[in-house]
N, C-alpha and C positions, 0 to 999 in steps of 0.2 A: 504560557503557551510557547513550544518549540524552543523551550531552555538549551538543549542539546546544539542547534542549529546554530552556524557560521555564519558570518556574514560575508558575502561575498564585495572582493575589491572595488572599487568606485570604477576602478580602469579597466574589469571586467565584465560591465554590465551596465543598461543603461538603467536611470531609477525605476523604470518602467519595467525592465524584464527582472530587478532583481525584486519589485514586490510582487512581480507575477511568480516569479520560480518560489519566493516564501511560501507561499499561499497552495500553490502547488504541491511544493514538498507536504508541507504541513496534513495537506488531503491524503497524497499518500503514502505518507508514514502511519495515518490514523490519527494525527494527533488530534486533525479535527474529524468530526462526522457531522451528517447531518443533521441540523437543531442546534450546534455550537456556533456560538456568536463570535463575530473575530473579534480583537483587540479596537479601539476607541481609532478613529483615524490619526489623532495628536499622537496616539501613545507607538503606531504604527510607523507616522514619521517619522519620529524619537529614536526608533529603535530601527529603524534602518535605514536611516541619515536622508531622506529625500524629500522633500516638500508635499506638505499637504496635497495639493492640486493634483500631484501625481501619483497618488493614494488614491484620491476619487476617479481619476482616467479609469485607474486598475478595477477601481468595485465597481465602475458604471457598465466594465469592458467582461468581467465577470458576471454580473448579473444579465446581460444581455444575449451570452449561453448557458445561461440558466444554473451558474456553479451556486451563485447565490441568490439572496433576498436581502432587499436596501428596506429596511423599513426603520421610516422618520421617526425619530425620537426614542429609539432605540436601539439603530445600529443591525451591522450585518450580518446574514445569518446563514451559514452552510444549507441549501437547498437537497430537498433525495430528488437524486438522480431521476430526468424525466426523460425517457428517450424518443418521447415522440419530439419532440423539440428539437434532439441531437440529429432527429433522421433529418427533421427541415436543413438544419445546418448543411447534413451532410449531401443533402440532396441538391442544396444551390452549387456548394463547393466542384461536388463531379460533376455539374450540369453545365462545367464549364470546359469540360474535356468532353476530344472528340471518342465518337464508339462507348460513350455512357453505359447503355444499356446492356451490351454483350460484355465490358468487363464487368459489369454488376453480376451478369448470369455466371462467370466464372467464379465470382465469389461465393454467389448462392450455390453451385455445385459442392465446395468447400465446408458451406455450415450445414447444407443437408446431412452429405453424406457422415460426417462425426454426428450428426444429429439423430439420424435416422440410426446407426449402432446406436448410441446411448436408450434411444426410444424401446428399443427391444428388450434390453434392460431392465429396464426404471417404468414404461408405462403403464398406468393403474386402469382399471377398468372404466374409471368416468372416462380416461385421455382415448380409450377405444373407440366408445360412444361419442367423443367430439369427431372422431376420425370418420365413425360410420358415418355422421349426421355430415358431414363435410361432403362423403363419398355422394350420400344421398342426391347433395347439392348439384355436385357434378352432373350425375347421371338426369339432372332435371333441367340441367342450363346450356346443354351441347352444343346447341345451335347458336345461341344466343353468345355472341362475342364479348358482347361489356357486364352481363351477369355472369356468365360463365368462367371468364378471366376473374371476376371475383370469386368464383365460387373454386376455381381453380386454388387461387393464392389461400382463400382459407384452410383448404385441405392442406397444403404444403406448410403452413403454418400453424395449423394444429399435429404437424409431425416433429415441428419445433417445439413445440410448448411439451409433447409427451418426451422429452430429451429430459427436463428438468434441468435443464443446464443456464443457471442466471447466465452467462459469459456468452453464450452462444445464441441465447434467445434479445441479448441486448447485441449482438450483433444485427440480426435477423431486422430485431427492429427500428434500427439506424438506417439500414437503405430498404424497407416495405416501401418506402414512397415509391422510390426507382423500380422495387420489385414487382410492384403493382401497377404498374405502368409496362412492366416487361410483360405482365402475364397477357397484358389487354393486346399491345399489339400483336404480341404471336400468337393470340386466338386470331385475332380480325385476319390474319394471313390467311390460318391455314383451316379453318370453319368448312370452308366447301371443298374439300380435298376428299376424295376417296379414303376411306376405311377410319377417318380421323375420331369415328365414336369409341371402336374399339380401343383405340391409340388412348383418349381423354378418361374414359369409363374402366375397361379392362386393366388398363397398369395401374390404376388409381388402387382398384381393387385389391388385387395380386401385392401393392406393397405393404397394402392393411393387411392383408395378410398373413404376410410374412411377418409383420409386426406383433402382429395379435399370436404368431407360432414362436416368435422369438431364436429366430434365425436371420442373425445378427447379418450372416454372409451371402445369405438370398436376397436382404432386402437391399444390401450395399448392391450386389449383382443387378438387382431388378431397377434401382434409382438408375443405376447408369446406362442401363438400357434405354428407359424412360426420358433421361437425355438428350441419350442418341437419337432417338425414334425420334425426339421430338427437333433437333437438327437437320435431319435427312427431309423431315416436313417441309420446315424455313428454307428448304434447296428445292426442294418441290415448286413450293408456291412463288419464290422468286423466277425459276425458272419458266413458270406458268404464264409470270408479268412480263420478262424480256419474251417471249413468242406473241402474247397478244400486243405488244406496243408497236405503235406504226413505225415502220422504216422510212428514211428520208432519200 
């Protein structure tokens, strides 16, 4: 395993990061995949000069985001990639910066929109039918803030899934946590706003639409509409709360 691979200087790395970068490299170079068992811990010390002890720091430190699997009496094992796992990771990590939520919405504006082109593409007729079934959801949960907010994020997510894009959909799925929490509070906002059925039901529509006509440059048009509209909302309902709060 990783014949090719240098060993990096003592004075460049501490043992820790140099049997982390091994193991690293090794994933993606391919050398390993998942179901390929590493090298014996002795055989790992051996071969890149560092003490057992800190071999085990490394696989306890790996297994515990989920790269591997420690199993006793056998030895460690390249895990497939679970991203609901990597979203928890990644959702403590940002949950630690301020304005979480709205830079999470700029990201999601980012994998829709490549998403939503590729969907126009690539979607097959079952991915239409998750869309309809989504759309359905919508137009059945309008009122309703915490189903609705779900029923929201499914639609948006089954326009991910009709992407067929592994890279984008393992995006997607790394911050759902965050995303699904964005979708809930900007329903609970803006739910009793003037005209917000049309806003929730009609653009939902209009982007199945365009997806189902396969006009790649309507439906990019229409996301960012959708966006927008749904920004100008969040300025609505904010402004709604500073007129109704008491003055001192």
């Amino acid at each position: 395993m990783g014949a090719g691979l240098t060993r990096e200087p003592a004075d460049e790395a501490t043992g820790y990061d140099q049997v982390f970068a091994f193991v690293r490299e090794q994933l993606l170079s391919g050398q390993m995949k998942a179901g390929d068992r590493l090298l014996p811990e002795r055989e790992l010390a051996t071969r890149l000069g560092v003490s057992r002890p800190v071999i085990r720091e490394v696989l306890r430190a790996l297994a515990a985001i989920g790269v591997i699997e420690i199993r006793h009496g056998y030895g460690s094992v390249v895990r497939r990639p679970d991203f609901a796992e990597l979203g928890d990771l990644f959702t403590m990590m940002l949950a630690q910066q301020g304005e979480v939520v709205e830079d999470v919405m700029e990201a999601r504006i980012a994998i829709e929109r490549q998403a939503i082109r590729l969907a126009c593409a690539r979607a097959t007729s079952t991915d239409l039918a998750a869309l309809g079934e989504a759309l359905r959801r919508v137009e059945e949960t309008v009122k309703d803030p915490q189903v609705g907010g779900d029923a929201d994020f499914a639609f948006h997510a089954a326009l991910i899934a009709a992407a067929h894009s592994p890279t984008l959909a393992s995006l997607h799925a790394a911050i759902a946590v965050l995303l699904k929490r964005s979708h809930l509070e900007r329903r609970e906002r803006i739910t009793s706003l003037d005209g917000i059925e049309t806003y929730l039901v009609e653009h939902h529509r209009e982007l199945l639409a365009a997806v189902a006509a396969r006009d790649a440059d309507s439906a990019d048009r229409l996301l960012m509409q959708h966006f927008a509209i749904g920004t100008e909302y969040q300025r609505r309902a904010a402004a709604g709360r500073d007129r109704s709060s008491p003055t001192s």
